[in-house]
N, C-alpha and C positions, 0 to 999 in steps of 0.2 A: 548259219555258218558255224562251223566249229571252231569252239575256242582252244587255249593250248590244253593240253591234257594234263590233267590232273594226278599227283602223283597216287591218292588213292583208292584211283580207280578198280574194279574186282573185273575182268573181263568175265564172263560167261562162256559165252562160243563167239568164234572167228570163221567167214567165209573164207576161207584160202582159196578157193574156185573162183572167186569171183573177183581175185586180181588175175589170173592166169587167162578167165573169158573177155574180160572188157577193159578198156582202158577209162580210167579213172576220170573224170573231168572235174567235179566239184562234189565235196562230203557236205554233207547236214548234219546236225543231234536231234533227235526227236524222243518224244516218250512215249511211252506204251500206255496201252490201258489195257490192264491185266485184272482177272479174276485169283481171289485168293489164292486160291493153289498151283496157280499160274508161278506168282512169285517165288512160295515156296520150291517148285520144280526147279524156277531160275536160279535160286542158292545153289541149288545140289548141283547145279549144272547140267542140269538134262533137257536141252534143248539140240535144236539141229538146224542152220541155213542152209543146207543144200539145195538148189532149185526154188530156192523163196525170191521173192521180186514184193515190190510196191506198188502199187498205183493210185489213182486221184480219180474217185467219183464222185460225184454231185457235189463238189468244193471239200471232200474229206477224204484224206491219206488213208489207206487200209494196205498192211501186212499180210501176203498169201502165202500159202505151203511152207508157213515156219512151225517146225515141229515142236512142240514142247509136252516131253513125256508126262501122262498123269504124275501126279504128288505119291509116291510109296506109300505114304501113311495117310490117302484122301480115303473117303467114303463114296456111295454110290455120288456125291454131288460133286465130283471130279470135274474135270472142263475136257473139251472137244479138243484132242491135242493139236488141230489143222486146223480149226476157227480162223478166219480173215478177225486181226487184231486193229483195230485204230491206232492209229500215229497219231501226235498232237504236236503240230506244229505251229506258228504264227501265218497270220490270215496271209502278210508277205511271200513269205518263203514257200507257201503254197498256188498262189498265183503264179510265180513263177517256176514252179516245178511242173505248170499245166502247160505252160507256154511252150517251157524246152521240150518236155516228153512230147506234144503234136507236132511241133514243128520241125526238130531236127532230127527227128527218130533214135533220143534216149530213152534208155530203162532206167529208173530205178532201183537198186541192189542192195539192200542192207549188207554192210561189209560185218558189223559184229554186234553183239548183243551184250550190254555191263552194266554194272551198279556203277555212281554215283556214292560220294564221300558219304553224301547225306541220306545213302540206301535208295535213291530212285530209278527204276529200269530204266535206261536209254539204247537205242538204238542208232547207229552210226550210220546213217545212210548217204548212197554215192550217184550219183548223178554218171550215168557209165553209157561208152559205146561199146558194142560189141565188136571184137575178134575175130578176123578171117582167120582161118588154118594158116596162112604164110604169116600171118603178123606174128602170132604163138611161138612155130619156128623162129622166126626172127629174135622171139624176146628172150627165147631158149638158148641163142647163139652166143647175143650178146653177155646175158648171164655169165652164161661157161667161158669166155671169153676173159668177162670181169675177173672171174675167181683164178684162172690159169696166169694172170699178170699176177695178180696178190700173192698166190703161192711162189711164181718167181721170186719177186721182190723179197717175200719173207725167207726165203732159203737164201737170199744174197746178204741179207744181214745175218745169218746165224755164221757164215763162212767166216765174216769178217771178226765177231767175237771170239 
């Protein structure tokens, strides 16, 4: 489970797709295991969650389709910027991310990828259902919805001062 957030945290990259496709049910932190120039890429910010997911083989969490541009200033011993990366999570937390993902037909999503106070990659992962076309609509209504009261309300007290 995730605890509260840290004030100095460095985000790297943020899935914004992946609130708008699934609705959220329960987050994780997990760590990465990265090769050196892995890290260094993750400073510069050059990474990508688009179309990246998680899953659970042989009792061990693996990262797919997360982009993480070679290091600028690597040599030919760069890393495979698409590699399936290991999650490192507690034996718990992954027993039970087996259970939910067979049974009730959740994905895995990493929502974003950041440093840690004390420099350590983590990944935020979410335990997510997928999105029909009308839900999206719906979430889209409400939104606009939410913001067209706000701007009422904020234009009723500018009257009044």
């Amino acid at each position: 489970m995730i605890k509260e957030k840290d004030k100095g945290e460095k985000v790297v990259v943020t899935n914004r797709k992946a609130f708008h496709d699934y609705f959220i049910e329960e987050k994780f932190e997990a760590g990465l295991a990265l090769k050196g120039t892995e890290v260094k890429s993750l400073r510069e910010g050059r990474a990508n969650l688009q179309d990246s997911y998680a899953s659970v083989d042989d009792g061990e969490v693996f990262l797919h389709h997360c982009h993480i541009s070679p290091y600028s200033h690597g040599n030919i011993m760069n890393h495979d910027p698409l590699r399936p990366r290991k999650l490192l999570l507690h034996r718990k937390e992954i027993n039970k991310l087996i259970g939910r993902t067979q049974q009730k037909g959740l994905t895995l999503v990493p929502l974003r990828i950041y440093f840690t106070p004390r420099g350590r990659a983590k990944v935020e992962l979410a335990l997510a259902k997928g999105k029909k076309q009308y839900d999206r609509r719906e979430t889209i209504k409400e939104r606009e919805a939410s913001r067209e009261v706000e701007r009422v309300l904020k234009g009723g007290r500018r009257d009044r001062d």
